[in-house]
C-alpha positions as a Markdown table, in Angstrom:
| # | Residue | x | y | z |
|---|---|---|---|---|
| 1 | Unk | -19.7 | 15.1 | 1.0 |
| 2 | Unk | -21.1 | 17.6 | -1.0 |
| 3 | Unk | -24.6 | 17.3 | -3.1 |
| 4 | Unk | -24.5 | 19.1 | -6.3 |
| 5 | Unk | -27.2 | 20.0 | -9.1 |
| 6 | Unk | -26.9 | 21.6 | -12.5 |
| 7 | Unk | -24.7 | 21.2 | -15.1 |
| 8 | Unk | -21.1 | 23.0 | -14.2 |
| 9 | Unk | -18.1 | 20.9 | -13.9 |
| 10 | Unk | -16.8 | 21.5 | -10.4 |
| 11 | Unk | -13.6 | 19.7 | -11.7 |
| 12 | Unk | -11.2 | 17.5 | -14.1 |
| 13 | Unk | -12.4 | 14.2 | -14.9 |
| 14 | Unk | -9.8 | 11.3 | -14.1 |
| 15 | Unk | -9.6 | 10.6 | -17.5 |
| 16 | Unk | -7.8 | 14.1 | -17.8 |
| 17 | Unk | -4.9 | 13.1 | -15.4 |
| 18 | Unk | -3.5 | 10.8 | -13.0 |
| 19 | Unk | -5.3 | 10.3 | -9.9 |
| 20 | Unk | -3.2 | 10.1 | -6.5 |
| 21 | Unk | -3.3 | 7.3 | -4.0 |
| 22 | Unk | -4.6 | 9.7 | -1.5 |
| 23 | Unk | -7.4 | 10.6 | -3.9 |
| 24 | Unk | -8.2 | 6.9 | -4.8 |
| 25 | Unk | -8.8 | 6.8 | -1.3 |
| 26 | Unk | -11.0 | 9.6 | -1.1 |
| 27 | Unk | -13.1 | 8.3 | -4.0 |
| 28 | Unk | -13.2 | 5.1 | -2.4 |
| 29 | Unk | -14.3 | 7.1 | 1.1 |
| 30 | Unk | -17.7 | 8.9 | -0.9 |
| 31 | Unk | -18.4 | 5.2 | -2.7 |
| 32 | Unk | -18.5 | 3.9 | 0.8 |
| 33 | Unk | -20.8 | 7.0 | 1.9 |
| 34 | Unk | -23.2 | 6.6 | -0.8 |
| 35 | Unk | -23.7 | 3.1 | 0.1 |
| 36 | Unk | -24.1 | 3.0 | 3.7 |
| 37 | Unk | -27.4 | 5.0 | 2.5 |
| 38 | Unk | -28.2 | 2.1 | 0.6 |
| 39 | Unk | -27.2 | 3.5 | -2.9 |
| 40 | Unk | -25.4 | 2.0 | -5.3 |
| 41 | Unk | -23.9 | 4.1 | -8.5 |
| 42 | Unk | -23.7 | 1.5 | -11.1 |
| 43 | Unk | -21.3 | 3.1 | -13.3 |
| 44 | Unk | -18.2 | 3.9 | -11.8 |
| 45 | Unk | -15.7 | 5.0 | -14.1 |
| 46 | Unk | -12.9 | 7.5 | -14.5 |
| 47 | Unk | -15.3 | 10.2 | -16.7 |
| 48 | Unk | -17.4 | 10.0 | -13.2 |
| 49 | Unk | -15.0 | 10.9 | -10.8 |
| 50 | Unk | -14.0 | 14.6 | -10.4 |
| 51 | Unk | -11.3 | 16.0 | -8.6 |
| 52 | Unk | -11.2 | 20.0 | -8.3 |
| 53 | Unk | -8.0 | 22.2 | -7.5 |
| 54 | Unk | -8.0 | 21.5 | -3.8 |
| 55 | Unk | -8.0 | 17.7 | -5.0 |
| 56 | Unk | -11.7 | 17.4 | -3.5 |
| 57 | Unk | -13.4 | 14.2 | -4.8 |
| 58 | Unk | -17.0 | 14.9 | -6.6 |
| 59 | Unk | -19.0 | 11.4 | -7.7 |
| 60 | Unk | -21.3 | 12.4 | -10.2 |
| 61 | Unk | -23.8 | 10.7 | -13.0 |
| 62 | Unk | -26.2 | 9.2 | -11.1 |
| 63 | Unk | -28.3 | 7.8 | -13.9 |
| 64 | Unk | -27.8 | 4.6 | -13.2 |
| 65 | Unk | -28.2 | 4.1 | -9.6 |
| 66 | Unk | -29.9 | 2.0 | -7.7 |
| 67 | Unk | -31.3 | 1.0 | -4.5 |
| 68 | Unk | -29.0 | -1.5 | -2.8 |
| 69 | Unk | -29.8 | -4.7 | -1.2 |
| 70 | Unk | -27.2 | -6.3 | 0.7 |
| 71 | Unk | -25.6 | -8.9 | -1.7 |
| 72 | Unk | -25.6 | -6.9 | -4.4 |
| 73 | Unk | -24.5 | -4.1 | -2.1 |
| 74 | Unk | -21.5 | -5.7 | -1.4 |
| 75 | Unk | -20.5 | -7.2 | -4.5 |
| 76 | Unk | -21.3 | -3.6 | -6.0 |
| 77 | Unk | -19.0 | -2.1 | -4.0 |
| 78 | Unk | -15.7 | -4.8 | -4.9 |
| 79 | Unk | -16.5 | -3.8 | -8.4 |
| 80 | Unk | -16.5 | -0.2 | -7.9 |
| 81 | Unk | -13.8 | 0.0 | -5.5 |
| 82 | Unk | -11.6 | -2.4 | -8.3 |
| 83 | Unk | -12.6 | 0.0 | -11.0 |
| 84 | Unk | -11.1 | 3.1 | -9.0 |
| 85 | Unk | -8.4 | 1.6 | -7.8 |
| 86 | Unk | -7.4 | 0.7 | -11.6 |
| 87 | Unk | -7.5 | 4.2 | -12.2 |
């Protein structure tokens, strides 16, 4: 997974097409990353989700994370992994 600072869009938001089930998978693949390092991204949505042309999968707005502790860890994740696979 990449790590990316600064301010350019490395992609289209979801909200600007229709994400794949392959992809949905990806996304859910980097939300399961991020957590097994104990972080939690608190606001998983489609505008924070990128995909770029070789249909890589970005995360991005970290604002609102948090450190995890295991309960809310895993109920975290059921949310977030509902919210993409809504997508």
């Amino acid at each position: 997974m990449s790590f990316v600072i600064g301010m350019n869009t490395v992609g289209t938001s979801l909200s600007e097409q229709k994400i794949k089930k392959r992809q949905k998978s990806r996304a859910i693949k980097r939300l399961e990353a991020i957590h097994k390092h104990g972080i939690l991204h608190n606001d998983i949505q489609e505008e924070n989700i990128l995909i770029n042309d070789n249909g890589d999968i970005y995360l991005i707005d970290f604002g609102m994370a948090s450190r995890a502790d295991t309960k809310k860890k895993r109920k975290l994740f059921r949310e977030e992994q509902s919210n993409i696979l809504t997508c």
